[in-house]
C-alpha positions in Angstrom: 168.5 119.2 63.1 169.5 115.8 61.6 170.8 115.3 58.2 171.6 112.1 57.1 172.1 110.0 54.1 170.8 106.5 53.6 171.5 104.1 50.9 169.8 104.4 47.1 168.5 100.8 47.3 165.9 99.5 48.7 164.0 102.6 48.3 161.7 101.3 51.2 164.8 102.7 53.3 164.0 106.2 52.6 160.7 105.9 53.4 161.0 104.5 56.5 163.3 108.0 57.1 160.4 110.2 56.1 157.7 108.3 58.0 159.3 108.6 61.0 160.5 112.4 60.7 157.0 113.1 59.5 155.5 111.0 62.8 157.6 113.2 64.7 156.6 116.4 63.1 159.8 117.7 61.2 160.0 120.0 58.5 163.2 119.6 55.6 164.8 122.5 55.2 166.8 120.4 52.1 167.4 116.7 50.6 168.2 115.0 54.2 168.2 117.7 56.2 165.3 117.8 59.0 164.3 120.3 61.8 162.4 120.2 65.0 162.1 122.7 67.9 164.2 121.9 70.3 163.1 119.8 72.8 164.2 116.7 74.9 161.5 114.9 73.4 162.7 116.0 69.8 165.5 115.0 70.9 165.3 111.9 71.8 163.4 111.0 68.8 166.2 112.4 66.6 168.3 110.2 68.4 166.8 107.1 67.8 166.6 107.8 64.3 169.9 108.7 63.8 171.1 105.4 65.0 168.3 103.6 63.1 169.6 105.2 59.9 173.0 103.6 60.8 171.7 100.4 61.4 170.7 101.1 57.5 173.7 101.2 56.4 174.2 105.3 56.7 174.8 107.9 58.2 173.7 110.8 60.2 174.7 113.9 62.4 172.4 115.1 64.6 173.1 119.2 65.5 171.1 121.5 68.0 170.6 124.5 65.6 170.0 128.5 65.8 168.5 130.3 62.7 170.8 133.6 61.9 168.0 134.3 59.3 165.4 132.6 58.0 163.7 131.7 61.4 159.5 133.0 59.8 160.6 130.7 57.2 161.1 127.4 59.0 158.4 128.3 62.0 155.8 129.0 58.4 156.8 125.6 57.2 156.2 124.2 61.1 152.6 125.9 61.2 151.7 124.9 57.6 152.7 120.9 58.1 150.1 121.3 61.1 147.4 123.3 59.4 147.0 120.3 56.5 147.2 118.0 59.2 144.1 120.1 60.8 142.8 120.4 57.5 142.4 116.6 57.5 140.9 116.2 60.7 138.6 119.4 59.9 137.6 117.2 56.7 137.0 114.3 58.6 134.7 116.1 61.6 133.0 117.2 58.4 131.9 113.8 57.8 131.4 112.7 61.1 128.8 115.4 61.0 127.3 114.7 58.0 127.0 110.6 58.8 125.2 111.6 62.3 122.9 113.9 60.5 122.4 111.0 57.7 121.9 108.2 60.3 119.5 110.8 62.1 117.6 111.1 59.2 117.3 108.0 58.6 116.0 107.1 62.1 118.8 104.5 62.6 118.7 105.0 66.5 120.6 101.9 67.0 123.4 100.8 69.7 125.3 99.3 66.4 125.2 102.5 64.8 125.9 104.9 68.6 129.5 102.2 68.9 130.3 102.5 65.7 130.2 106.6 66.1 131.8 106.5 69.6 134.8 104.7 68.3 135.8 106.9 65.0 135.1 110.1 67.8 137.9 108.3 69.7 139.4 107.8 66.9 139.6 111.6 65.7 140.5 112.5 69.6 143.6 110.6 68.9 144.7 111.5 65.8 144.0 115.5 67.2 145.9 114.4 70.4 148.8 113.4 67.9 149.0 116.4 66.0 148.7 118.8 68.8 151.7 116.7 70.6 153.6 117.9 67.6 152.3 121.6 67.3 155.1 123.2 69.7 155.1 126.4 67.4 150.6 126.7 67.8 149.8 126.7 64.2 146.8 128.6 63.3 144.4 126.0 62.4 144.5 124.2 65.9 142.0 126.0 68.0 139.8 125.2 65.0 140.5 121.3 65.2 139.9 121.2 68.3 136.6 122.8 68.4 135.4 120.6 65.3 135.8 117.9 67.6 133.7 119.3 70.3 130.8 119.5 68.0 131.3 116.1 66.9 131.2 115.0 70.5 128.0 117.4 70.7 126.7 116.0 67.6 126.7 111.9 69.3 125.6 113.5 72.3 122.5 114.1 70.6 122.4 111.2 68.9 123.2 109.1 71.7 120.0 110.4 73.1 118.0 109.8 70.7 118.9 106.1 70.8 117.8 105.8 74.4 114.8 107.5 73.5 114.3 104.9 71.1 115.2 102.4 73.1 113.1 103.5 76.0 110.2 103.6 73.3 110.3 99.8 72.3 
């Protein structure tokens, strides 16, 4: 758990707090006050934090916790920070999908149009790879995410095929 306090002004400050307790997956339980399961990497990233937040001009004391009561409350919270972050890369395999399908219809069998497609799958493999680095407490959405990728991959498979088709065909 780190709380902390940062100055008011520049506001930018506080932001740079929440980015990088939201890049790290925490959950506030209150105004400055931030959780992760325990863990050395958790840990470590705490760590640095805390002493960047000094560097701000505040201050921060990190504290290895144990919920008395409460604990379904803060692992909820956990699981539901991942879900929407599933919920976004469920939305986006949605439109990788659907631009395949378009580009498919439209017969642009190109090696332009295959790159372009390899790159934003790498690009949802990463963001997934992120997000489950963070999932420690397996929130319900993953298993999902992670098979909405596969059928993206499928999904250039085929199209990938259908480019060397076409290129075998000129």
């Amino acid at each position: 758990m780190l709380v902390y306090r940062v100055p008011g002004e520049p506001s930018r400050l506080r932001a740079t707090v929440w980015r990088r307790l939201k890049a790290a997956g925490a959950v506030y339980l209150a105004n400055s006050v931030a959780v992760l399961p325990e863990s050395a990497e958790a840990e470590r990233a705490l760590r640095k934090l805390r002493a960047e937040v000094e560097t701000m001009g505040g201050s921060g004391q990190l504290l290895r916790a144990e919920a008395l009561a409460g604990q379904d409350e803060v692992v909820a919270a956990f699981n539901a920070a991942r879900d929407s972050e599933y919920d976004e890369v469920l939305s986006r395999c949605e439109d990788f999908v659907a631009e395949i399908d378009k580009e498919t219809e439209a017969s642009k069998f190109t090696y332009a149009e295959l790159e372009e497609n390899e790159e934003d799958l790498a690009k949802l493999r990463r963001w997934l790879d992120k997000i489950r680095a963070r999932d420690a407490l397996g929130a319900p959405r993953g298993e999902e995410a992670v098979a909405a990728v596969e059928r993206c991959a499928r999904s250039l498979d085929g199209f990938a095929a259908r480019v060397y088709a076409a290129e075998a065909n000129s």
